[in-house]
C-alpha positions, 0 to 999 in steps of 0.5 A: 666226886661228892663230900661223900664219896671223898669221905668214906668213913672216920677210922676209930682206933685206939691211936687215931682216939688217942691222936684225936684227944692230944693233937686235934687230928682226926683220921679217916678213910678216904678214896683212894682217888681223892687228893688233899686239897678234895679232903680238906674241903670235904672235911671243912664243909661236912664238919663245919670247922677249919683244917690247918693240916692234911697228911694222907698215906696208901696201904697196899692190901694184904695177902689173906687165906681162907682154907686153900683159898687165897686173895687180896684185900683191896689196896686203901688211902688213910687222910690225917686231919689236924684241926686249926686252935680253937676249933671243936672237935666233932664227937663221932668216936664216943663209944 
């Protein structure tokens, strides 16, 4: 897997903006093959700074309804990323 394809997107949330401002961590969502070591480096090398700490967490996709319709969303990996002191933070939640 590339930097890419371990990184899909940055979550931006109120509580991820929240946690971001008051504890250094950032979240994304990450691929659901992906471990923590393959984030802490995809992280490191497209930011440009130093991870202290990866906690990762799979949500099960939920069961949705359109009309009589019925499926599945898909099942989907979340990565909490705390930066090391000192470090600046990236700014991608700036709205």
């Amino acid at each position: 897997m590339t930097l890419y394809d371990v990184i899909k997107r940055p979550l931006v949330t109120e509580k991820g903006v929240a946690k971001k401002d008051a504890e250094r961590t950032l979240c994304f969502e990450v691929a659901a093959e992906a471990n923590k070591t393959q984030v802490k480096q995809a992280v490191e090398t497209l930011f440009k700074v130093k991870v202290e700490d990866v906690r990762t967490s799979t949500t099960a996709g939920k069961l949705r309804r359109q009309g009589r319709f019925s499926g599945y969303r898909a099942d989907w990996k979340k990565a909490w990323v705390r930066l090391k002191a000192g470090e600046k933070m990236p700014e991608y939640a700036e709205i």
